[in-house]
C-alpha positions in Angstrom: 1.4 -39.0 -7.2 -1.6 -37.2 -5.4 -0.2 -37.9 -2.1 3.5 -36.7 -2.8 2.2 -33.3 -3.8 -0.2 -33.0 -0.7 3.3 -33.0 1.1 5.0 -30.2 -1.0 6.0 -27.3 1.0 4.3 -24.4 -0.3 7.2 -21.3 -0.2 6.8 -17.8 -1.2 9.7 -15.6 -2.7 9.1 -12.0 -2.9 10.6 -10.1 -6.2 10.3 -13.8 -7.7 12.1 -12.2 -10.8 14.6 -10.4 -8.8 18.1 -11.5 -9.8 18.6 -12.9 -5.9 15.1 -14.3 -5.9 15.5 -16.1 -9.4 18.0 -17.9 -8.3 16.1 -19.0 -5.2 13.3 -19.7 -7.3 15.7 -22.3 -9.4 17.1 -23.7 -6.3 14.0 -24.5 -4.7 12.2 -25.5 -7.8 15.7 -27.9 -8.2 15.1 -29.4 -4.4 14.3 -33.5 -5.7 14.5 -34.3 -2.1 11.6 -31.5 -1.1 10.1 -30.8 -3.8 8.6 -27.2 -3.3 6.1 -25.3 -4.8 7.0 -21.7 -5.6 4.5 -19.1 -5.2 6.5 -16.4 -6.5 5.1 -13.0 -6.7 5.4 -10.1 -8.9 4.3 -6.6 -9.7 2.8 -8.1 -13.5 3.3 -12.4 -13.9 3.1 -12.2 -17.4 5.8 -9.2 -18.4 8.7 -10.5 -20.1 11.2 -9.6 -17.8 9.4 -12.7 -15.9 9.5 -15.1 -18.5 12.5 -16.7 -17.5 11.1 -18.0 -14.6 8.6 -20.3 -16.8 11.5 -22.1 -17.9 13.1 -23.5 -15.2 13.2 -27.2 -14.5 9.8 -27.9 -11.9 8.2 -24.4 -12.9 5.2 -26.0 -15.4 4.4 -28.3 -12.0 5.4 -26.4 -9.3 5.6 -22.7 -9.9 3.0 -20.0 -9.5 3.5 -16.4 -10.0 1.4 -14.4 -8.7 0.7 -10.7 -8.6 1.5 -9.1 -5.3 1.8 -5.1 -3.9 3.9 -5.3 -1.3 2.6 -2.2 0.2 -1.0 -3.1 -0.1 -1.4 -5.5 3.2 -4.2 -7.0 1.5 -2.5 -8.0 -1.5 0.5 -9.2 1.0 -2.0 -11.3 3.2 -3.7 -13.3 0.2 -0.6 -14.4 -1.5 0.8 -15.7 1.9 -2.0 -17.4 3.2 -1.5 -20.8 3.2 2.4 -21.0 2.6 4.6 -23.0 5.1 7.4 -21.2 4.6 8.3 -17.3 3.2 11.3 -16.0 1.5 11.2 -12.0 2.0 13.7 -11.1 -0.8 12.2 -7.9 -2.3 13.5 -4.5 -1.7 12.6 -1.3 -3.9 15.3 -0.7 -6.0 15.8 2.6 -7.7 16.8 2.9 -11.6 19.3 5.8 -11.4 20.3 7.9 -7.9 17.8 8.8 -5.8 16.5 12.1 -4.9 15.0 11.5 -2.0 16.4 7.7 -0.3 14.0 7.9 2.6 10.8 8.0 0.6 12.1 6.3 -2.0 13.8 3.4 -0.9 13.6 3.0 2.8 9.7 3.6 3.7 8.4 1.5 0.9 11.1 -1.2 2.0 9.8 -0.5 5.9 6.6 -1.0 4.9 6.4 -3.8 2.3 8.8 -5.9 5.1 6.2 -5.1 8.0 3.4 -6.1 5.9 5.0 -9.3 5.0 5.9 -10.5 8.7 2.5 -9.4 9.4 1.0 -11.7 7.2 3.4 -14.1 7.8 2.3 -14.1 11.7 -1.4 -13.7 10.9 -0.9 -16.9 8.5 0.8 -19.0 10.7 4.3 -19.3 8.7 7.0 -21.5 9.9 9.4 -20.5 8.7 10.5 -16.7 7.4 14.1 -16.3 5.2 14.7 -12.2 5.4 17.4 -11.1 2.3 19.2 -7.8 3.1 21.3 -5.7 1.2 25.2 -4.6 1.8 24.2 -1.5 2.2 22.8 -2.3 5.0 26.3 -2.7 6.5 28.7 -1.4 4.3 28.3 2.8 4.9 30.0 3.3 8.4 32.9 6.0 7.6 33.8 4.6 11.5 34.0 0.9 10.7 38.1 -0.5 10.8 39.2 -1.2 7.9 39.8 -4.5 6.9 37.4 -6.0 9.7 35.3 -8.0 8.7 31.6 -7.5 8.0 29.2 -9.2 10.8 26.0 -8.7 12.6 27.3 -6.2 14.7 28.0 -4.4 11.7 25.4 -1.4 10.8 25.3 1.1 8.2 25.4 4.8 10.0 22.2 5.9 9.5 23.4 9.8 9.4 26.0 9.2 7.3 23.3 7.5 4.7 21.2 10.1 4.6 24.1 12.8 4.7 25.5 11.2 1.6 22.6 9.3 -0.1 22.4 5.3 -0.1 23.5 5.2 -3.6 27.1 6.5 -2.2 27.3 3.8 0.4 30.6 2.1 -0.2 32.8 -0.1 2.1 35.1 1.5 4.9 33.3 5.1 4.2 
């Protein structure tokens, strides 16, 4: 029993309670082939919002939340270390419109992202699963109509901050 756990993979999801990243969490924790063990991390493990994470089939065994500041490299660095893989899947997300997108959403989502990949780097990681958003894609007033979305496709950065993220919406 020892030995199969000395050859979990030990994965990290960001936002571990996030509704993307709780699914992950389930999925991974579900692997009976791999057999991972989650770090998950989290702004507070033990609020309530988290608890459903506890409950999931593997998570007594194999699941670790863990309290994390994305925009504290420190923090960033100590959750990391050691993982053989990393799921980025956190992204600030505001509760109502926001007043001021770049400072709000986009620098702390800059930041937290750079200091993941650093750590990632500076840990050795092999492997590193970025999550985006659509509205990453979706705001282009200048985008055809009915083509579809692919990784050529960009939101337009002007027209984000003209209009505010929160009014990004597909075809402009």
């Amino acid at each position: 029993m020892e030995a199969a756990a000395a050859k979990r993979s030990v994965v990290c999801v960001t936002a571990a309670g996030g509704f993307v990243a709780s699914w992950l969490v389930k999925l991974l924790l579900s692997d009976s082939k791999t057999r991972y063990t989650v770090r998950g991390t989290a702004r507070d493990p033990g609020d309530a919002k988290n608890a459903h994470l506890n409950v999931l089939e593997g998570a007594e065994e194999r699941l670790q939340l863990v309290r994390a500041d994305l925009l504290d490299y420190d923090s960033v660095a100590s959750v990391i270390a050691g993982c053989d893989g990393v799921f980025h899947v956190a992204c600030p997300v505001p509760s109502g419109r926001s007043t001021n997108p770049e400072a709000e959403i986009i620098a702390p989502a800059v930041t937290g992202t750079l200091n993941v990949l650093k750590a990632c780097h500076e840990a050795k990681v092999k492997r590193v699963v970025m999550v985006s958003s659509g509205a990453a894609v979706v705001a282009n007033p200048h985008w055809p109509k009915g083509k579809a979305f692919d990784e050529e496709s960009w939101s337009d950065e002007d027209y984000c901050r003209k209009n505010g993220v929160s009014n990004a919406t597909p075809g402009g």
